[in-house]
Structures are given as C-alpha cells and as structure tokens.
N, C-alpha and C positions, 0 to 999 in steps of 0.2 A: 603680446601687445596689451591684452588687457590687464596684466600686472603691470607695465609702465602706464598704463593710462589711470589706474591707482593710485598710484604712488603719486603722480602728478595734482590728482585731486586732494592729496591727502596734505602736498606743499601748498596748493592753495586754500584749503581749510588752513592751514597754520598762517597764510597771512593775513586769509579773512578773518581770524579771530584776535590777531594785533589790530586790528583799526580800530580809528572810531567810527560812533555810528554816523557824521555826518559824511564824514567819510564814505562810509558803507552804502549810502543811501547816494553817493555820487557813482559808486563803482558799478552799483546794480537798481536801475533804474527805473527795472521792469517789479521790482519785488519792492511791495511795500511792505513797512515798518510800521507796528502801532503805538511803540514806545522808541525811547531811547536806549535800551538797552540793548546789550550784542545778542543776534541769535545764537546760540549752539550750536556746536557738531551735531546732535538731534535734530535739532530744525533742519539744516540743510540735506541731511540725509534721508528723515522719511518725510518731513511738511513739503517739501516740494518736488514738484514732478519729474525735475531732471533729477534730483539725488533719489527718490525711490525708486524709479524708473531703472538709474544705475544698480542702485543696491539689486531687485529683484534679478536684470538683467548679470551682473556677476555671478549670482546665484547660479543660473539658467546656463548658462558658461561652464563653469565649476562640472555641474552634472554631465552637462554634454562631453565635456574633458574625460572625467572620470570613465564613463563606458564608453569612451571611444580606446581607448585603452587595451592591448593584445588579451590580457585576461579578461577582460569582461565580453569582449567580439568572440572569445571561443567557448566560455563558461556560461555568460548571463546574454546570448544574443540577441534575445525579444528585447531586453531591457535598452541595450545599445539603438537596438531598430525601433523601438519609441521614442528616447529619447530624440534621437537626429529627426522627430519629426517635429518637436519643439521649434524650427527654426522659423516658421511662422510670429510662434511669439515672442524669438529672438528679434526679429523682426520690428515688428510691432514697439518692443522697449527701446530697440534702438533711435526710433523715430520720437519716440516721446522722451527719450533721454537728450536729443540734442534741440528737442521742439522748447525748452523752457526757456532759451536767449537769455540765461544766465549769465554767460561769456561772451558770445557773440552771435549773429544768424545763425540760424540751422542750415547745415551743409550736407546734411546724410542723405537728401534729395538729388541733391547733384552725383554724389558718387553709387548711388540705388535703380539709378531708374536706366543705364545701359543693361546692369546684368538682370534687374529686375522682368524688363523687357524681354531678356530672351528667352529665361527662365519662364516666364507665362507662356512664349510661343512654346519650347518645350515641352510643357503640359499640355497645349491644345493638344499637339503634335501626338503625344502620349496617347490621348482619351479616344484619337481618332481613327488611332490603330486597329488593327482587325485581334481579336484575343479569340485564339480557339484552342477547346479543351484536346488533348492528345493522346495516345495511349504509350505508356512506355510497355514496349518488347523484353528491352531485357534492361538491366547492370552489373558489370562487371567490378568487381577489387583489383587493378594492378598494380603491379608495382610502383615503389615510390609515392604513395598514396595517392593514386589517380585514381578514379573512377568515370566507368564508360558508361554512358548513357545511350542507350537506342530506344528512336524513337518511330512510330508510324509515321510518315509522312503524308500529312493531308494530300489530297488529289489538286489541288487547286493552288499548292505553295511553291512557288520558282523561287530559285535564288542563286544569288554567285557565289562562287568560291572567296573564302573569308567573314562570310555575312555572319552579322551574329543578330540571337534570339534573346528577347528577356522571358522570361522563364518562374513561374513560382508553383510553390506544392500546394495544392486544394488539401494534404493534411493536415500542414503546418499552418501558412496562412495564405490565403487566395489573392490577398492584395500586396504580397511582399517581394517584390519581383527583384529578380538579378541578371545580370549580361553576363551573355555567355558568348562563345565565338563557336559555328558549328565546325566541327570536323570532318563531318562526310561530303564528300564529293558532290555537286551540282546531277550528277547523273545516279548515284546511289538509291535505292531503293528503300531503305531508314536516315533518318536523322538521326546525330550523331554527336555527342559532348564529352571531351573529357576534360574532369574537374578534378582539381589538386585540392585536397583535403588542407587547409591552412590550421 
C-alpha cells in the first residue's frame, strides 16, 4: 500500500509541476505562494508538512519492513523488537501527514480512533494485570525443536485449561513479553510451555 500511495504522489507532483501558478494557487488554497513562480518537487517534499511528514514516515515503513523480515526475527531480534516499537511515531506522521489539507480534509481521524480506542483499553488492561516473578523447575530439548518449560506455580494462580500466559526473561529483557498457551493441566502441580523454536 504504501508503494501505491507513492507512486500516486509522484502522478500528482508530475501534474502539480505542469500548472500554472494561478492555477496552482486555485488547486491549493491552503498553501500560500510568495512569488509566481512553480514550487519544486523540494518544496513539496520537505517545506511542507504533509510531504516531510510523508517522506519521514516511508522512511519509518521502510525499517519496519526490513526487520520484520524471517532473517532479521531469527538473527537481529532486539533490532526487530525496537523497531515494531516505532509505531507510535508511525502514528504520530500519519496524523501530520494527512493534517496539512493539501488534497482534501484529513480522514485518518475517522479510521484511527475504533482501533485506536481499543488498543488503549488494551494497554490499560495490560498494566493492570498481576506480573509475578516465577521460578523455572526445569527445560527440556525435544524433539522437533520444542522446548518444555516447567514452571513453579504460584499458590494463588487458577486457571483453565487452554489459558495462556505472557511471559519475558529478566535476562534478556524484563519488558519484552510473549504469549504463550500453558500446557499443563488445571490440576497439575507445575506450569507448563512448550515452545517451537522458529
């Protein structure tokens, strides 16, 4: 998508740069001119906010693309797990890239604020969770490159059969968390994970 939204910009620089400027100054009404002369493809690209906004924001894309990618999720995976945190400032450009009413009203309001919304409940929902440290028992190497996790189960933790736990390593990083589906039984005496090595 965001290469066709590209290309798109890139037909309409080729038609903003045939006009004339009275012209130009009817098409974009919001953006003033201090001469008669045509801006350039410079101009629209970093003098104003929806075109740096873009620029930056492709950029920002670009990266995110690149480590989301099978070799970078198994080789460079801090790198990937920082990145995907950028979407805040994905965020944020997107907003300022359709805010400059270069074309038409900004719209990303209206298609932002269902998932935006839930997405905040989410994070409440997140923070208000109970996070307690655990001991792992043992792990196992099985076959098929599974590994078993056993864990202590807190005195105080019920759960059903299929529940899953998010989970992160206090070696690696404390705030890096993953879902997991437990394996052990509701009646079991450890907690219980097995994870496929991707």
């Amino acid at each position: 998508f965001t290469i066709m939204h590209c290309i798109g910009h890139g037909i309409n620089f080729y038609h903003i740069a045939t006009q004339t400027a009275n012209d130009l100054t009817c098409l974009f009404r919001e953006v003033f001119h201090r001469t008669h002369t045509l801006p350039k493809f410079s101009y629209w690209l970093f003098l104003t906010a929806t075109g740096f906004a873009g620029f930056v924001l492709t950029l920002v894309t670009i990266v995110i693309y690149v480590f989301a990618v099978q070799y970078a999720r198994r080789y460079v995976f801090q790198a990937f797990w920082f990145t995907h945190h950028w979407y805040y400032v994905f965020y944020v450009l997107m907003f300022l890239h359709g805010s400059g009413r270069l074309v038409q009203d900004p719209l990303f309001g209206n298609f932002f604020l269902g998932p935006g919304i839930v997405f905040a409940i989410d994070q409440l929902i997140s923070v208000g969770r109970n996070k307690v440290e655990i001991v792992v028992v043992r792990a196992d190497l099985l076959p098929s490159q599974v590994i078993g996790v056993y864990f202590k189960r807190p005195i105080t933790f019920e759960y059903k059969a299929g529940q899953w736990v998010r989970i992160a390593s206090l070696a690696q990083n404390p705030g890096e968390y993953h879902p997991f589906t437990l394996t052990s039984a509701p009646h079991e005496e450890h907690l219980s994970l097995h994870i496929r090595a991707v």
